[in-house]
Structures are given as C-alpha cells and as structure tokens.
C-alpha positions as CSV (number, residue, x, y, z in Angstrom):
1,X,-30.1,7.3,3.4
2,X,-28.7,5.1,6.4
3,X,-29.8,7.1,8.8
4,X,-33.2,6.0,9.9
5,X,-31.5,2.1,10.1
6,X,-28.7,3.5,12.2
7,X,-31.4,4.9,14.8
8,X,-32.7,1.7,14.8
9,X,-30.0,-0.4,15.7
10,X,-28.6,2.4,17.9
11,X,-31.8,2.3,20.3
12,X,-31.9,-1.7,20.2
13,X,-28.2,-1.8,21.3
14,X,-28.2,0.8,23.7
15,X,-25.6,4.2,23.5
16,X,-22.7,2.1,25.1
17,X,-22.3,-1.1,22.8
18,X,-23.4,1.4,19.7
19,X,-20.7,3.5,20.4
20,X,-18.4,0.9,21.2
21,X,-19.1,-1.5,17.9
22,X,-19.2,1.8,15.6
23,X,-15.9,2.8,17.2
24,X,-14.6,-1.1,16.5
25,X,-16.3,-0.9,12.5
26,X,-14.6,2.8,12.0
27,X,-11.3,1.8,13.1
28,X,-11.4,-2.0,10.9
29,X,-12.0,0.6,7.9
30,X,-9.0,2.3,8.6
31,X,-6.7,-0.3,8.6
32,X,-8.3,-1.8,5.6
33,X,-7.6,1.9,3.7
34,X,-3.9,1.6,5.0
35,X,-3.3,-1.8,3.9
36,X,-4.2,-0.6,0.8
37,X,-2.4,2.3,0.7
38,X,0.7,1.0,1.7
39,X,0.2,-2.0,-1.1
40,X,-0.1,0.4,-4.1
41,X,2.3,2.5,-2.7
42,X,0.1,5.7,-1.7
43,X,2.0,8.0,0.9
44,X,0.4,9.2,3.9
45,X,-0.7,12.3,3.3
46,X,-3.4,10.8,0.4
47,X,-3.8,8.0,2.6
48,X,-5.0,10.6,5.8
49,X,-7.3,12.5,2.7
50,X,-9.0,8.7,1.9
51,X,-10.1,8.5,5.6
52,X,-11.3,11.6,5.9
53,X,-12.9,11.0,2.5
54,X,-14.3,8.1,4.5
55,X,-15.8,9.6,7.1
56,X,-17.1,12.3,5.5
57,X,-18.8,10.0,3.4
58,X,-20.4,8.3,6.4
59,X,-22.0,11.3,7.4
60,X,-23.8,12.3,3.8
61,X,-25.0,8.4,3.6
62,X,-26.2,8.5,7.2
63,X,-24.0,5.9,8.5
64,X,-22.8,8.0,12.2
65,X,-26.0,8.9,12.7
C-alpha cells in the first residue's frame, strides 16, 4: 500500500539517511507503545507481542519497504 511512497523517499534520501531516519521513526514507535503499556498497566510480555504486532504490520502496509 505504502510501498511505492517508501521507494520514493528512499531513493530521494539516499540508503544512509533512509535507514538512519526509519531506524529513528521505528524506535519513537516503541517508546510511544511502552508508555502506554506501562500507563494501563500491560506487562511486558503483551507489550513485546504490540511491537512485534507493529512491525509486522509495517511490513503488510508497505511501510519498511
């Protein structure tokens, strides 16, 4: 779905600052999914299960293309 968008900005940007800023956006998402775990009380293990939800998510949409 994302995909073809991603390719785009990925070849404007170049490999390096791609990587870099995706690595930067993935890890923001994270810590926003742990701040919310830890404010409704969600243990670890569920919150480990929402990021991997995450990022397995990101790949159907296209989003680490």
């Amino acid at each position: 779905m994302f995909a073809p968008i991603v390719v785009v900005f990925r070849r404007l940007m170049g490999d390096a600052k791609f990587v870099r800023l995706r690595g930067q956006a993935i890890a923001l998402h994270a810590q926003i999914i742990t701040k919310f775990c830890d404010r409704c009380g969600i243990d670890r293990t569920q919150r480990q299960s929402m990021i991997r939800l995450a990022r397995d998510n990101g790949k159907k949409l296209g989003l680490l293309a």
